[in-house]
N, CA, C and O atoms as a Maestro MAE file, in Angstrom:
{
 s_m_m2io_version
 :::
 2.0.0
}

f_m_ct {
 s_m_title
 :::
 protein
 m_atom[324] {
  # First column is atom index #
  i_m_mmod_type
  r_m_x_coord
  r_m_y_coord
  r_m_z_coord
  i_m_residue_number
  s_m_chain_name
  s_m_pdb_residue_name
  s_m_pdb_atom_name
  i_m_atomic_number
  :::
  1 25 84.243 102.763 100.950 1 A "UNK " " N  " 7
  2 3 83.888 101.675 100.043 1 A "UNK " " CA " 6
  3 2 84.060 102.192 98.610 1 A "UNK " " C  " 6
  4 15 83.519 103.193 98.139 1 A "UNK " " O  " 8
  5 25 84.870 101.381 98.014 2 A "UNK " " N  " 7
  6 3 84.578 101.916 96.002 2 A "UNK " " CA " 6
  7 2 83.994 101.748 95.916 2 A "UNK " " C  " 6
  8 15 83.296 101.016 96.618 2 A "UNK " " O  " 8
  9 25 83.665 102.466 94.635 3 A "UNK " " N  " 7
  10 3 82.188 102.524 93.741 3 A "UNK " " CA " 6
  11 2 81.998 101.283 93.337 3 A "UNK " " C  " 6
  12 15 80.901 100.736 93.448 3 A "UNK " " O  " 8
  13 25 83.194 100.619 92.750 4 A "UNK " " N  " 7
  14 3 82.775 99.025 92.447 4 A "UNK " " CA " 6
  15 2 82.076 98.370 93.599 4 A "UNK " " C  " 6
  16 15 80.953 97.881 93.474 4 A "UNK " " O  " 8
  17 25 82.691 98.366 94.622 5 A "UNK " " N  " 7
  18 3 82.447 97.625 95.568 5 A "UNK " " CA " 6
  19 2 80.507 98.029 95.949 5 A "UNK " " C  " 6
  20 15 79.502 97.346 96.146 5 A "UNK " " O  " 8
  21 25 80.779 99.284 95.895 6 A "UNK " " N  " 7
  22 3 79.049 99.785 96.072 6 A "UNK " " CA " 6
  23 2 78.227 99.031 94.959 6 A "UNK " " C  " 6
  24 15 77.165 98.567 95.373 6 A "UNK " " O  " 8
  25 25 78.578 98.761 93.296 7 A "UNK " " N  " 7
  26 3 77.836 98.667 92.503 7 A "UNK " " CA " 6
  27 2 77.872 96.737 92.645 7 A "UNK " " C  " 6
  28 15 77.083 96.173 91.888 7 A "UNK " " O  " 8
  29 25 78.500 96.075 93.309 8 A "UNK " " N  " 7
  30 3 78.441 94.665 93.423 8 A "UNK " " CA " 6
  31 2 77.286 95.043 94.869 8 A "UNK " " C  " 6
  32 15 76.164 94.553 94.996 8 A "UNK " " O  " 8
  33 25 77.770 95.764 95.574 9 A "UNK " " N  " 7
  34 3 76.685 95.950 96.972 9 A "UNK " " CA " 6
  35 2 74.867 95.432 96.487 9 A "UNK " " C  " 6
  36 15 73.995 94.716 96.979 9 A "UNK " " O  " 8
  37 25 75.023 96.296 95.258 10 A "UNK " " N  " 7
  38 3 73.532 96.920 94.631 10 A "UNK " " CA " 6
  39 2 72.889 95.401 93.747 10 A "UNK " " C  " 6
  40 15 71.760 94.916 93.664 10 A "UNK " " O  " 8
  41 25 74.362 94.962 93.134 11 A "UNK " " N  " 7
  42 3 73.736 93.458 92.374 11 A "UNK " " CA " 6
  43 2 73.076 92.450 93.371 11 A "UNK " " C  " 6
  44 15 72.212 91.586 93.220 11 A "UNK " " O  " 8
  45 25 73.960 92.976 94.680 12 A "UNK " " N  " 7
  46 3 73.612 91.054 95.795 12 A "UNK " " CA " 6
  47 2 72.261 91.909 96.076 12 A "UNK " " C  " 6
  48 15 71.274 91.175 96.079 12 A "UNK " " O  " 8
  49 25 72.051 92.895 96.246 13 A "UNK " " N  " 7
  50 3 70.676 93.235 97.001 13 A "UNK " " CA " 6
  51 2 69.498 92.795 96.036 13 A "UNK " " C  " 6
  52 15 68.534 92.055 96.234 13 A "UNK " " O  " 8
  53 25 69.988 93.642 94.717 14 A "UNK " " N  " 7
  54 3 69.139 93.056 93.525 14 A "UNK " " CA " 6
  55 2 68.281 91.433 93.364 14 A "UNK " " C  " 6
  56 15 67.141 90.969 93.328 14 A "UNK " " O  " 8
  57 25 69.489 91.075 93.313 15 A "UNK " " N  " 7
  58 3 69.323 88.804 92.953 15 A "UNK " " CA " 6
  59 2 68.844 88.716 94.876 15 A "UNK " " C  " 6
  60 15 68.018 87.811 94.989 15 A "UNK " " O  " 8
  61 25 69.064 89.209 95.913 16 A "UNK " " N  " 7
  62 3 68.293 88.982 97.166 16 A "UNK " " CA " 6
  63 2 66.965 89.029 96.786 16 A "UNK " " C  " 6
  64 15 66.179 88.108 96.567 16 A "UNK " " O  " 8
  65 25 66.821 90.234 96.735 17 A "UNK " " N  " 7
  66 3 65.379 90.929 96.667 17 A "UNK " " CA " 6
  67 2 64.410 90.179 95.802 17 A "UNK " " C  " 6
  68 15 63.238 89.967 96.114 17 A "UNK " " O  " 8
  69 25 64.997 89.789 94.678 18 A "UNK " " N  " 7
  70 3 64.642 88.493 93.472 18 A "UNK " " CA " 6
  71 2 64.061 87.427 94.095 18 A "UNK " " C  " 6
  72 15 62.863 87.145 94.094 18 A "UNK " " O  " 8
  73 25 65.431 86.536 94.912 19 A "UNK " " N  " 7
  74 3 65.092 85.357 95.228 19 A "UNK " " CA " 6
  75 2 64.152 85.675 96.184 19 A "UNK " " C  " 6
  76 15 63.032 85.406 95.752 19 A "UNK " " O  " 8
  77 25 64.128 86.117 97.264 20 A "UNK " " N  " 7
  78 3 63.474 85.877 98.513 20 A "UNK " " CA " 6
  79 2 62.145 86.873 98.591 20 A "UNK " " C  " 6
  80 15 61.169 86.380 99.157 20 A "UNK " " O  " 8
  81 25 62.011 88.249 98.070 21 A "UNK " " N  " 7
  82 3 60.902 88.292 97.931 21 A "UNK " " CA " 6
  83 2 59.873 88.781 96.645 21 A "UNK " " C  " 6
  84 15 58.695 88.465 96.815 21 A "UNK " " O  " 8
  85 25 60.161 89.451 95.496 22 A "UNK " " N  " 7
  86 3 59.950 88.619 94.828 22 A "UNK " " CA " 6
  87 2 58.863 87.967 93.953 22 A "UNK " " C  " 6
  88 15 59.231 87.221 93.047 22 A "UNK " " O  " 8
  89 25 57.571 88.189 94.152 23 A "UNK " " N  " 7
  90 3 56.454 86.888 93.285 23 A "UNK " " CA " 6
  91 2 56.802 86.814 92.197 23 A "UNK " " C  " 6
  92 15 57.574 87.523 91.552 23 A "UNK " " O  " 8
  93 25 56.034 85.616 91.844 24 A "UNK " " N  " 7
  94 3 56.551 85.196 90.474 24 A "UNK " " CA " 6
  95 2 55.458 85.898 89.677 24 A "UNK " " C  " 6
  96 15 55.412 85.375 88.563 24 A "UNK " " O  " 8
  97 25 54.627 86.802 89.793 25 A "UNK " " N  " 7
  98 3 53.933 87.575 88.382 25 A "UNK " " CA " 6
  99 2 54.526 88.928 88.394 25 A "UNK " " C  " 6
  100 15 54.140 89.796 87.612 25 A "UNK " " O  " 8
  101 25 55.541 89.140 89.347 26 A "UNK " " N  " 7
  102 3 56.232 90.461 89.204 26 A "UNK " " CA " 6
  103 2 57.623 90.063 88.617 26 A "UNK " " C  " 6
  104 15 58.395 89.104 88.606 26 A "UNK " " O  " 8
  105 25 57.458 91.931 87.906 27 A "UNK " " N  " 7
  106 3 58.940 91.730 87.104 27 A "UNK " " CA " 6
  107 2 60.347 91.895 87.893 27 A "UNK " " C  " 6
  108 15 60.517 92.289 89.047 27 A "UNK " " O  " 8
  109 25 61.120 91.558 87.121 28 A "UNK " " N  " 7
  110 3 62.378 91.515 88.072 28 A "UNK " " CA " 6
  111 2 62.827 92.908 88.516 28 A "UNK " " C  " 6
  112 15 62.705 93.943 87.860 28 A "UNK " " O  " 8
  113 25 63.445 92.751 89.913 29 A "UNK " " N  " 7
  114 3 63.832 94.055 90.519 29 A "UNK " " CA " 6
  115 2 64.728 95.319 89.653 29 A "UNK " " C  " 6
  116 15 65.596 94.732 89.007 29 A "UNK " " O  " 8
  117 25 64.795 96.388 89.484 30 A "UNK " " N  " 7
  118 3 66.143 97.202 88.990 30 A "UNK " " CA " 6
  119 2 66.507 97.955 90.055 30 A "UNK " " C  " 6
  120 15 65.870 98.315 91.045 30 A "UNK " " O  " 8
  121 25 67.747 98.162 89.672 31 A "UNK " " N  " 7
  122 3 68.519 98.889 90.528 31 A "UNK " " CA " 6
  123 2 68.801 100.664 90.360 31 A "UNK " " C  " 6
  124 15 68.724 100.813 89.140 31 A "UNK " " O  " 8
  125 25 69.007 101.676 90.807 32 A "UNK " " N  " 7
  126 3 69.044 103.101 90.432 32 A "UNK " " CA " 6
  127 2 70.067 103.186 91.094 32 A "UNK " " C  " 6
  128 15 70.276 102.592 92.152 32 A "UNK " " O  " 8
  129 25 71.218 104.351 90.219 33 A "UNK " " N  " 7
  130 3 72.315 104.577 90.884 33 A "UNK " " CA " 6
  131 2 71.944 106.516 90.594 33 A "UNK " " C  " 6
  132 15 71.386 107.041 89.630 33 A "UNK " " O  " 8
  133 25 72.447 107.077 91.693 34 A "UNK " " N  " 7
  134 3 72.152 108.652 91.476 34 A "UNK " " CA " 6
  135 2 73.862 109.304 92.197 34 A "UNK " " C  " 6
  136 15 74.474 109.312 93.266 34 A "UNK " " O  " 8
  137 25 74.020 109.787 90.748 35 A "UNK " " N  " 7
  138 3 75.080 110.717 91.382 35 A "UNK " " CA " 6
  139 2 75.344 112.175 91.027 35 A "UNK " " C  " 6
  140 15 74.784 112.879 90.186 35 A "UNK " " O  " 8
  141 25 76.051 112.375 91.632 36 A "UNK " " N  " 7
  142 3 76.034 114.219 92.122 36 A "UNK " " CA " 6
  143 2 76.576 114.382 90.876 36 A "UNK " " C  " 6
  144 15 76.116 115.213 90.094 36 A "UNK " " O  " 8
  145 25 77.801 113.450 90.524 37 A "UNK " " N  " 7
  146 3 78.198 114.633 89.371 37 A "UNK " " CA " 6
  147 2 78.719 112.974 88.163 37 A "UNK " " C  " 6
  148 15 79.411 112.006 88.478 37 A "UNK " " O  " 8
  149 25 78.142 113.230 87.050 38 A "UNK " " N  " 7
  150 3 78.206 111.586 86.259 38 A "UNK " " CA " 6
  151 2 79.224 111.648 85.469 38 A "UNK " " C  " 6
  152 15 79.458 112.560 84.677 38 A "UNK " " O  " 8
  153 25 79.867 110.683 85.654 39 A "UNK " " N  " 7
  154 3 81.503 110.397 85.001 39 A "UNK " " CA " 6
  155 2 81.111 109.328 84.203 39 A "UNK " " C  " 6
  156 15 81.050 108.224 84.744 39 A "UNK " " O  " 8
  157 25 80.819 109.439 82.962 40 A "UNK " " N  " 7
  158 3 80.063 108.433 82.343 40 A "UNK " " CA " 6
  159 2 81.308 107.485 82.352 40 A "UNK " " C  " 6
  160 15 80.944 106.311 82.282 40 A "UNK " " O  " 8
  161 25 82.346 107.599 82.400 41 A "UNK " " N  " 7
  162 3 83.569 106.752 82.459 41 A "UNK " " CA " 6
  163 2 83.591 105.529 82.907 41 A "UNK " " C  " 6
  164 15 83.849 104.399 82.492 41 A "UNK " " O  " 8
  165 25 83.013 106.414 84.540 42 A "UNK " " N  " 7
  166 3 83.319 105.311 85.701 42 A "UNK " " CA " 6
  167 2 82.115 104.571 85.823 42 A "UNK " " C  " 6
  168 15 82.022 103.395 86.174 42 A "UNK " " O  " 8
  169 25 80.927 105.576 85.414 43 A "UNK " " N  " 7
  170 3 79.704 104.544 85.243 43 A "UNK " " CA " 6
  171 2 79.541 103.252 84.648 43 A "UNK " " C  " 6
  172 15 78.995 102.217 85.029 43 A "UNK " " O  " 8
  173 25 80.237 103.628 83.479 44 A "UNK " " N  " 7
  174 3 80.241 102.283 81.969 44 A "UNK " " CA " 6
  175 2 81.296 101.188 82.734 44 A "UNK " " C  " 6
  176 15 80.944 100.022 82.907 44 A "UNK " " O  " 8
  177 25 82.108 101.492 83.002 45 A "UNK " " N  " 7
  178 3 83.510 100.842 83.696 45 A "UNK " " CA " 6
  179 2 83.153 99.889 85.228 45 A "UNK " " C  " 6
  180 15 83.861 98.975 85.652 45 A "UNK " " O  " 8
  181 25 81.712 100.467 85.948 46 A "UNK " " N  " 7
  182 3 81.624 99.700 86.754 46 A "UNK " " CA " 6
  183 2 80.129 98.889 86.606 46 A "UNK " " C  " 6
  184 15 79.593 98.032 87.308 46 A "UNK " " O  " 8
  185 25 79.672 99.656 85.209 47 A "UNK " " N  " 7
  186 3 78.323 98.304 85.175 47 A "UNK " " CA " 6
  187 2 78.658 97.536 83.637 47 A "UNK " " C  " 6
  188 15 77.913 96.830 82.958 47 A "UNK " " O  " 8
  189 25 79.776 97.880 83.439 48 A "UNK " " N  " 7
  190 3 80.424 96.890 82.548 48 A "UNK " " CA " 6
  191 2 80.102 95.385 82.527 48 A "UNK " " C  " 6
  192 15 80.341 94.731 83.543 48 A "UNK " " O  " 8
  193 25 79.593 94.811 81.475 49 A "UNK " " N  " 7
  194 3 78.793 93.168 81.391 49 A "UNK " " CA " 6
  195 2 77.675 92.858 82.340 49 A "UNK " " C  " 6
  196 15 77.302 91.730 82.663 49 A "UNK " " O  " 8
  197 25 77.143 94.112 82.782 50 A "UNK " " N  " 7
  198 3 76.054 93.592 83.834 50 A "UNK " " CA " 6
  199 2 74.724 93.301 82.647 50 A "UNK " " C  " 6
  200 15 74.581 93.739 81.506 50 A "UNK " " O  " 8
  201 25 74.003 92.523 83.344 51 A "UNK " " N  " 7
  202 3 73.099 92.009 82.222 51 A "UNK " " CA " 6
  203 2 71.445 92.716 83.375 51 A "UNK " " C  " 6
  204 15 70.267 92.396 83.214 51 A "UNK " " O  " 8
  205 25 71.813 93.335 84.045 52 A "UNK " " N  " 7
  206 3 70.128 93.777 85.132 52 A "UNK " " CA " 6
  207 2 70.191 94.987 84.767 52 A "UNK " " C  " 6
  208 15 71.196 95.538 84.316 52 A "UNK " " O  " 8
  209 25 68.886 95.585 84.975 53 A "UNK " " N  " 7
  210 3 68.474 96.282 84.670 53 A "UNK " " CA " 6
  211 2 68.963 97.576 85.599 53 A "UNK " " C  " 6
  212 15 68.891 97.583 86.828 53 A "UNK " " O  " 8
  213 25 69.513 98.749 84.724 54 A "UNK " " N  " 7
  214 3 70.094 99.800 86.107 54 A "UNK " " CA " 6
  215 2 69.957 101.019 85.851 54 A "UNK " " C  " 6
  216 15 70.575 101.339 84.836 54 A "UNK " " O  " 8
  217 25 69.370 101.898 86.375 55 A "UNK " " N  " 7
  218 3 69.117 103.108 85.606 55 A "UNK " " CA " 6
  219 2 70.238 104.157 86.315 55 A "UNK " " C  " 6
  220 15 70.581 104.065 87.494 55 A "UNK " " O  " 8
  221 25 70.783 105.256 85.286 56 A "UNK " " N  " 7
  222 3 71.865 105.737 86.081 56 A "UNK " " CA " 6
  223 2 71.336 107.245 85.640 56 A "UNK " " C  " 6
  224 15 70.900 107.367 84.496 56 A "UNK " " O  " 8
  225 25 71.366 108.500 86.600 57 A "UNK " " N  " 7
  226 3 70.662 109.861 87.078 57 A "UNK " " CA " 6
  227 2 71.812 110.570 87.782 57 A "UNK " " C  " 6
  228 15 72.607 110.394 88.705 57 A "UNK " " O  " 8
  229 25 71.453 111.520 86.799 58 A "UNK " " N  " 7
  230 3 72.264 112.788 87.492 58 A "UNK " " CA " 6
  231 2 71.459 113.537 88.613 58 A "UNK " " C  " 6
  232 15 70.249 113.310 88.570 58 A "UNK " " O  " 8
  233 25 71.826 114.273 89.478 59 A "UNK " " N  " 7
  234 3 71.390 114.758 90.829 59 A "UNK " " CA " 6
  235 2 71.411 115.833 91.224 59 A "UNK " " C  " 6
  236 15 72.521 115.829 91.754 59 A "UNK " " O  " 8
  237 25 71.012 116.815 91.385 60 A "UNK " " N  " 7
  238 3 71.467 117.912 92.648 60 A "UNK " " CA " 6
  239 2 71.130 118.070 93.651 60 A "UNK " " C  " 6
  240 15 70.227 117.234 93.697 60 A "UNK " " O  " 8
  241 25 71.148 118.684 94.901 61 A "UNK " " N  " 7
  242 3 69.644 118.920 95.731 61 A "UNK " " CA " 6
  243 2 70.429 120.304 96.046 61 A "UNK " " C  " 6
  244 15 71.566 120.550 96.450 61 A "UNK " " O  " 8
  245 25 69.121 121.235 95.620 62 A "UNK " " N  " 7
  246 3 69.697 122.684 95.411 62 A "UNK " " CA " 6
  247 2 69.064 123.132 96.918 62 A "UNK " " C  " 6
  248 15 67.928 122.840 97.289 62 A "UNK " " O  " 8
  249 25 70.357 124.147 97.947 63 A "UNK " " N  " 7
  250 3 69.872 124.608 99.370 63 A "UNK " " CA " 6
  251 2 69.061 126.270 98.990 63 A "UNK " " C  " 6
  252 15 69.516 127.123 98.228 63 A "UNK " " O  " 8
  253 25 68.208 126.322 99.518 64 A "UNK " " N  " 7
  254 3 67.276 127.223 99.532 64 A "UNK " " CA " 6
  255 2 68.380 128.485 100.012 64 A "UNK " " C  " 6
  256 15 69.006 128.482 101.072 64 A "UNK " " O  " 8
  257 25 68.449 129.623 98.878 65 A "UNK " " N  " 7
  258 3 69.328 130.747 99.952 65 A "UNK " " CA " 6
  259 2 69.527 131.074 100.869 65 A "UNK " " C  " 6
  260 15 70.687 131.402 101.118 65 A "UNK " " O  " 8
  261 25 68.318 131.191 102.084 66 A "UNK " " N  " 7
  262 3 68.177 131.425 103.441 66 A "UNK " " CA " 6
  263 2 68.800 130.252 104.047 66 A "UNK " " C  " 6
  264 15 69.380 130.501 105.104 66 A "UNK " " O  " 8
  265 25 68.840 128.726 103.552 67 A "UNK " " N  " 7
  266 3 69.911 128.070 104.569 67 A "UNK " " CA " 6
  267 2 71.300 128.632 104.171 67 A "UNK " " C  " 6
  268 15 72.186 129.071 104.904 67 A "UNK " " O  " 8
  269 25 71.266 128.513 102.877 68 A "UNK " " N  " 7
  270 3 72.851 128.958 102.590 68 A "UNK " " CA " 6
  271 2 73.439 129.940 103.787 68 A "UNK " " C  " 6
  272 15 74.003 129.486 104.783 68 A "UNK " " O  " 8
  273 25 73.267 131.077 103.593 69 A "UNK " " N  " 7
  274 3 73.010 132.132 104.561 69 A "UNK " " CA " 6
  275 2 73.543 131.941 106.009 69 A "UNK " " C  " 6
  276 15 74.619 132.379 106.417 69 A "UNK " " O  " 8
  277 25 72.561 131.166 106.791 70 A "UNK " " N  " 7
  278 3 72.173 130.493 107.940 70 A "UNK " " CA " 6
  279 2 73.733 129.873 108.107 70 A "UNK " " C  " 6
  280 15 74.503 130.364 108.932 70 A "UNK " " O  " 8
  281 25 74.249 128.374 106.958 71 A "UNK " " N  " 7
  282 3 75.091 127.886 107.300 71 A "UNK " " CA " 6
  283 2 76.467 128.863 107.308 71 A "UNK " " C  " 6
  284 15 77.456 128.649 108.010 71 A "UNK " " O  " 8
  285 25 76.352 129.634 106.660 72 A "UNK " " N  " 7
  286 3 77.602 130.453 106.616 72 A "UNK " " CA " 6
  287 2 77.887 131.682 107.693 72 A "UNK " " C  " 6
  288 15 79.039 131.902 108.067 72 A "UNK " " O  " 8
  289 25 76.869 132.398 108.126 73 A "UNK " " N  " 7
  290 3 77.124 132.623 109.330 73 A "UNK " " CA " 6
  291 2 77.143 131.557 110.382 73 A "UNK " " C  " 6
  292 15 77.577 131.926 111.473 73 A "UNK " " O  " 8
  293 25 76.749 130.277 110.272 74 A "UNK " " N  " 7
  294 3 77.037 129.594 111.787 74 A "UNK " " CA " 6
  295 2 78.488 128.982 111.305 74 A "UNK " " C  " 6
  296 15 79.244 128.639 112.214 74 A "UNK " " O  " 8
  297 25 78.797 128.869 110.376 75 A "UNK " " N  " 7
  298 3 80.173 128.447 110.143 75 A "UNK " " CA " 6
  299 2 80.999 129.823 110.613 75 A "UNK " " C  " 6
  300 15 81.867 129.683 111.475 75 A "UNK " " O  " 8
  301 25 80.788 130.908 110.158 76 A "UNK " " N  " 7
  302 3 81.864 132.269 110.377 76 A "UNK " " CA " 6
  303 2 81.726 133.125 112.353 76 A "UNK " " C  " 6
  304 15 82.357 134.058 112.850 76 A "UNK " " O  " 8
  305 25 80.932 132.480 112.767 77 A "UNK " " N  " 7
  306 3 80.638 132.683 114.346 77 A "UNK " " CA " 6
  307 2 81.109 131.388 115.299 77 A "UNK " " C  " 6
  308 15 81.293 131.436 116.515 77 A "UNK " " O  " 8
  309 25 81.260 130.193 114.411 78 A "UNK " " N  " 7
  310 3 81.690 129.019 115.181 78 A "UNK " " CA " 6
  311 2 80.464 128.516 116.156 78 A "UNK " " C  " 6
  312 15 80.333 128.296 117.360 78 A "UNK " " O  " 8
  313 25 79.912 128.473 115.369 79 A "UNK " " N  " 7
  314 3 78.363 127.458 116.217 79 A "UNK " " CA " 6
  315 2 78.453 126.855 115.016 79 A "UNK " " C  " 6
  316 15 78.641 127.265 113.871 79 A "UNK " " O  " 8
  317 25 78.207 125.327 115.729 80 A "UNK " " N  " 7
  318 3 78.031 124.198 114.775 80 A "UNK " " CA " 6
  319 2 76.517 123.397 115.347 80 A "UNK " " C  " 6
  320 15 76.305 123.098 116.522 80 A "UNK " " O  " 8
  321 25 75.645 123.175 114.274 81 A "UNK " " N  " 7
  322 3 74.424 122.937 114.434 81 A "UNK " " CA " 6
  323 2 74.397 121.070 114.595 81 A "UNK " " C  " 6
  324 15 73.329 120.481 114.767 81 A "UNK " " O  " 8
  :::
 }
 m_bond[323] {
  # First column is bond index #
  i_m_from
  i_m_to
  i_m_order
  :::
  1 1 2 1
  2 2 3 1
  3 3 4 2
  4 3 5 1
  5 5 6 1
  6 6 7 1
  7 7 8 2
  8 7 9 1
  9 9 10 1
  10 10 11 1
  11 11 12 2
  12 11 13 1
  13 13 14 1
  14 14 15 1
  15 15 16 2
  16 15 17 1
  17 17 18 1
  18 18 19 1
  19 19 20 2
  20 19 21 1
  21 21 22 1
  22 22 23 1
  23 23 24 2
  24 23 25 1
  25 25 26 1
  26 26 27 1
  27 27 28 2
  28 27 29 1
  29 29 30 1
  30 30 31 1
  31 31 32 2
  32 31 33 1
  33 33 34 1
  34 34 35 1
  35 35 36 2
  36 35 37 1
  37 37 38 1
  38 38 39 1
  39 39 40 2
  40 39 41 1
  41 41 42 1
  42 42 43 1
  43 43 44 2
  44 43 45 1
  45 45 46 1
  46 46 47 1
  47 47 48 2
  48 47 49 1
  49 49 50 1
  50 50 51 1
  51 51 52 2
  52 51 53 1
  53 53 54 1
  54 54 55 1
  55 55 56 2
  56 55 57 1
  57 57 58 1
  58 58 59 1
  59 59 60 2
  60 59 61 1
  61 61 62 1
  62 62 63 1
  63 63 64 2
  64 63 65 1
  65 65 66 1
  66 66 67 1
  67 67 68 2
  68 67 69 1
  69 69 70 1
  70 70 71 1
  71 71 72 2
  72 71 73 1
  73 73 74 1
  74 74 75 1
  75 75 76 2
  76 75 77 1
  77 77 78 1
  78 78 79 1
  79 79 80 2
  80 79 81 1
  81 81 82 1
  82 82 83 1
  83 83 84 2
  84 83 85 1
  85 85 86 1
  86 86 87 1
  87 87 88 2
  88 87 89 1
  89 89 90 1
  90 90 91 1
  91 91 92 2
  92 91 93 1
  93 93 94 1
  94 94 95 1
  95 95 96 2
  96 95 97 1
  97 97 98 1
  98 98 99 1
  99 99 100 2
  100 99 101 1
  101 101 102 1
  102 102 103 1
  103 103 104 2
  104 103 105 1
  105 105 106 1
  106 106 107 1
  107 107 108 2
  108 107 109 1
  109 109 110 1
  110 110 111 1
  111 111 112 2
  112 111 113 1
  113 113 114 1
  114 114 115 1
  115 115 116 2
  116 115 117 1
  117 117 118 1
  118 118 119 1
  119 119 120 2
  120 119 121 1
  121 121 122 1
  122 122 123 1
  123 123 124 2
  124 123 125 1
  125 125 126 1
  126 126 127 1
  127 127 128 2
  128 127 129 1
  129 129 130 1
  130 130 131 1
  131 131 132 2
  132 131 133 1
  133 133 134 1
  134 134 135 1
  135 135 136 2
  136 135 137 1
  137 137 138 1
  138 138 139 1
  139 139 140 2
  140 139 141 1
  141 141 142 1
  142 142 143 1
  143 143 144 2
  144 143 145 1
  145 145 146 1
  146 146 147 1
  147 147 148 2
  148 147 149 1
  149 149 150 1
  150 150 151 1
  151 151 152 2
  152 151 153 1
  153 153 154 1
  154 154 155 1
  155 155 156 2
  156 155 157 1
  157 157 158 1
  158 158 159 1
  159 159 160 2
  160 159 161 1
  161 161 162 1
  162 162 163 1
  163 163 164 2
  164 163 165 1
  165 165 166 1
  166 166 167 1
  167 167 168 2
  168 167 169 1
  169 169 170 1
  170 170 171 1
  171 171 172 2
  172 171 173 1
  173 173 174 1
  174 174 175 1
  175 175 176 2
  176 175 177 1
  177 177 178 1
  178 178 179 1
  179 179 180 2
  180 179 181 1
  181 181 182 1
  182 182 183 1
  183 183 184 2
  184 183 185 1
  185 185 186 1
  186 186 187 1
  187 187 188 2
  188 187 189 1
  189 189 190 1
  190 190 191 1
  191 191 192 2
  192 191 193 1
  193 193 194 1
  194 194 195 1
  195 195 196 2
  196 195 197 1
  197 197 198 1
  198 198 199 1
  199 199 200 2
  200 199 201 1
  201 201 202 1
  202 202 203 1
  203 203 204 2
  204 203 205 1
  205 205 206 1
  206 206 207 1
  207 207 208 2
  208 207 209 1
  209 209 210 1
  210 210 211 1
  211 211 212 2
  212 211 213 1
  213 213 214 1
  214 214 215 1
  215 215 216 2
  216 215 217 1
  217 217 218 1
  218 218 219 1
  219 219 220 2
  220 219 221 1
  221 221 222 1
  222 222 223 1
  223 223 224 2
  224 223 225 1
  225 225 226 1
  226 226 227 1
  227 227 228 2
  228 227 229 1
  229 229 230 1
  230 230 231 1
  231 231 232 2
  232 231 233 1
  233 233 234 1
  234 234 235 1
  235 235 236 2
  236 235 237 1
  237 237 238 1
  238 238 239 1
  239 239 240 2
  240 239 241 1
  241 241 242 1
  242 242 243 1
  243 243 244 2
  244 243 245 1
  245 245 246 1
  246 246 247 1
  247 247 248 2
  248 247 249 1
  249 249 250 1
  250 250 251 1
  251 251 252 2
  252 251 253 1
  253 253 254 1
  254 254 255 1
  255 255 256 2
  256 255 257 1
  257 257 258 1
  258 258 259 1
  259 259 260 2
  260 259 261 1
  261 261 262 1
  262 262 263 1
  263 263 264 2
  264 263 265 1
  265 265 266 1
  266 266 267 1
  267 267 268 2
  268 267 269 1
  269 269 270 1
  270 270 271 1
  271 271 272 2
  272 271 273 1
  273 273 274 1
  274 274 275 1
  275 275 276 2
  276 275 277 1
  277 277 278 1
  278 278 279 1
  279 279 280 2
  280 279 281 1
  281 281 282 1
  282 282 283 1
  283 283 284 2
  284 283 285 1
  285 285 286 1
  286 286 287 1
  287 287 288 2
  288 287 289 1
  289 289 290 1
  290 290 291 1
  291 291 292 2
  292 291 293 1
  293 293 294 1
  294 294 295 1
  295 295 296 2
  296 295 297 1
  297 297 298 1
  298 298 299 1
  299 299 300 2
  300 299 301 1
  301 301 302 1
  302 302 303 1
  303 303 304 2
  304 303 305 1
  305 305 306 1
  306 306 307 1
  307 307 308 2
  308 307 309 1
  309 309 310 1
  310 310 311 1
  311 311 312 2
  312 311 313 1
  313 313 314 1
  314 314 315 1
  315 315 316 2
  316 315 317 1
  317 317 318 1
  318 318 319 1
  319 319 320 2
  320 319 321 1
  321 321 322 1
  322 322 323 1
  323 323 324 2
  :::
 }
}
């Protein structure tokens, strides 16, 4: 799926989530986009004229050395977990 296609994914869920659930003393839904590595490029380029609210986050999720480790000998012995 493109990223466009993901970031229209995120609007219908948005205006769903709005219409159907929703109360009316709550504020309107936002959306969060998180990526590994931010191309402010493609970011601007695909929430281009959006008028909702979207917060966009950079990411890592750092592996603890001992998995590192772990995966690289089960990769270099050929056991796959």
């Amino acid at each position: 799926m493109s990223k466009c296609k993901k970031t229209e994914e995120i609007y219908f869920y948005l205006n769903l989530l709005d219409r159907q659930v929703k109360m009316p003393d709550e504020n309107p839904s936002i959306g969060i986009i998180l990526c590994a590595d931010r191309n402010n490029v493609e970011v601007e380029v695909a929430l281009q004229g959006s008028t909702a609210p979207i917060g966009v986050s950079e990411y890592s999720y750092p592996i603890p050395q001992k998995q590192i480790k772990e995966l690289i000998n089960n990769e270099l012995s050929g056991n796959k977990e």
